[in-house]
N, C-alpha and C positions, 0 to 999 in steps of 0.2 A: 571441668566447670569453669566457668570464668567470673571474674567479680561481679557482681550483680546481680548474676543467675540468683534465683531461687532455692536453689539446693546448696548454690555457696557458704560454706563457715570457713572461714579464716583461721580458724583456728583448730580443726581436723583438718583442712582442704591443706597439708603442706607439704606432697611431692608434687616438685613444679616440672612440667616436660616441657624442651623447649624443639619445635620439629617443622622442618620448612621455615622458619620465623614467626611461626607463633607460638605463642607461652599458655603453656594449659597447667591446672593447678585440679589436681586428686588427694585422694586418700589412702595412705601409705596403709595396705593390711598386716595387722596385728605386729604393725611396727610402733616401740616405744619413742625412739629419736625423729630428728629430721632426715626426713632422706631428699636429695637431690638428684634427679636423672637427667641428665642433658643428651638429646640423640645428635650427635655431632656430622651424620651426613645425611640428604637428603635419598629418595631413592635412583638410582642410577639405573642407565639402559645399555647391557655391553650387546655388539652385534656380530655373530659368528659370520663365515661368508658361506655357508649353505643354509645354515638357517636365523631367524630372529628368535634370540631370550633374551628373556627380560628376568634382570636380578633386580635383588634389593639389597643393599649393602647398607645395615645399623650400625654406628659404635655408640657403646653406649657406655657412659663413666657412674657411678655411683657413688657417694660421698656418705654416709652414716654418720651422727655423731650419737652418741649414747653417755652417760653418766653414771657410773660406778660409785656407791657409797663409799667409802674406806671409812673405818670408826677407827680411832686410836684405841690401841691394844690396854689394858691396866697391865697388864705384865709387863710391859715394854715403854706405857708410858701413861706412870700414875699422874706425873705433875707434879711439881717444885716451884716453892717459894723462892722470889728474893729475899734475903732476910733484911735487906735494906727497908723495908716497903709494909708495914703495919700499919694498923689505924692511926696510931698517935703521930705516923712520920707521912701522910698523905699528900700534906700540904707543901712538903720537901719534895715529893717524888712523884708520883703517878698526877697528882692536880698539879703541878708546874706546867705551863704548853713548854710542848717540846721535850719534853724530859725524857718518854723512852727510845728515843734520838741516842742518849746517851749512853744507853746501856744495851739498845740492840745491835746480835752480834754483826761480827763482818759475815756478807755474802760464801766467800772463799772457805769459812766455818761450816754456814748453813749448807751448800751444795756440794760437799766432803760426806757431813753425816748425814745427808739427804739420801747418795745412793750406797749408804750403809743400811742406811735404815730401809730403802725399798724391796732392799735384799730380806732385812728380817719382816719385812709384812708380806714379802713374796708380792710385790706388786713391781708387772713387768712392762707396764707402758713406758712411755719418753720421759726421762726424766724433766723435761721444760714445760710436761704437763701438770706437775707437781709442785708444791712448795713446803720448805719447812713449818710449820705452824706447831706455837705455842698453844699445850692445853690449858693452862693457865695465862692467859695473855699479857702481854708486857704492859700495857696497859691499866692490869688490874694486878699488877706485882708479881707476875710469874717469872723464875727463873732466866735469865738470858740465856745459857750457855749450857743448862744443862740437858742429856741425853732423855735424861727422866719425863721431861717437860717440853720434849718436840716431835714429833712425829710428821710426814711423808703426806700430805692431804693435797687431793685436787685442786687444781685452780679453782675452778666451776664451784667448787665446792665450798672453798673458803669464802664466798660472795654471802654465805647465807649467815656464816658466824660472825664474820665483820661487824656489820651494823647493832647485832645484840652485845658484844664486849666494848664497842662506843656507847650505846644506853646503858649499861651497868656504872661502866665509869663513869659517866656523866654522874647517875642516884648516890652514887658513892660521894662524889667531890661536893655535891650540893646538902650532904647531909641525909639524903631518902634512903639509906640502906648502908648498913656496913657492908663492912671490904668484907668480913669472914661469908656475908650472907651471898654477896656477888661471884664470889669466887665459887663456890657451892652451885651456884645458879649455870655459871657458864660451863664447870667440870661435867654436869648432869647432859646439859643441853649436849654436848658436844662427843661424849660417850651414846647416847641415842641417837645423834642428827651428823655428827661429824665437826 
């Protein structure tokens, strides 16, 4: 289909073929990802010297991306305070800009007990697919450095808990909610959603 068609949706229509030099955009079946099929040669005419055949020579490349949940395990990783970091010391630590600059660990730390830990979640992708991520977030007073309070989560993945532990912290520092209530809030979300 092409843009403008009538059957067009943009948003089912997303394996794109591209063949001779034109760009056609389908409907991938009963695929969750994007898929990408590029035909990389046109058709070709080989000629024998007793007789004429005609081949067709496809390459064809395929690209998938898909998104795997990973949930942080409670066995492996209930979550750990800072004890630096309670209600009455806020205004010292998590509401300072900048502050968990301070206290978050080195990289050399995090991507040590990253393919420790992808060992123990049994998750065998590229390790540069992954990131450490706090379940309690620094942010909101979680532990830096402890094992208890990091686990092995997708890139892809950490896009969706970002923005709600920046909203927490913000209702926190302005007074809208205690730290005990925020921290509760993101441990729940983040054991169901990652």
């Amino acid at each position: 289909m092409e843009p403008g068609a009538r059957e067009y949706d943009p948003g089912r229509d997303t394996t794109t073929i591209v063949w001779d030099g034109r760009t056609y955009y389908c409907r991938a079946a009963g695929s969750a990802g994007t898929t990408t099929t590029v035909a990389t040669s046109p058709p070709t005419t080989a000629t024998e010297p007793t007789s004429t055949l005609t081949t067709t020579t496809t390459t064809t490349t395929t690209t998938t991306t898909t998104s795997t949940l990973v949930l942080p395990l409670k066995s492996l990783t209930s979550g750990r305070y800072n004890p630096a970091v309670r209600q009455t010391t806020i205004n010292k630590t998590i509401c300072v800009k900048g502050w968990t600059k301070t206290v978050r660990p080195k990289v050399s730390y995090t991507n040590k007990l990253k393919l420790q830990q992808m060992a123990q979640y049994e998750e065998t992708g590229s390790p540069s697919d992954y990131e450490e991520d706090h379940l309690i977030p620094l942010e909101l007073g979680g532990a830096p450095r402890n094992p208890k309070n990091l686990w092995p989560e997708p890139r892809a993945q950490a896009k969706k808990s970002d923005p709600l532990e920046t909203k927490l912290k913000r209702q926190v520092c302005k007074g809208m909610m205690k730290l005990a209530k925020a921290r509760a809030a993101i441990r729940a979300f983040k054991f169901a959603n990652g």
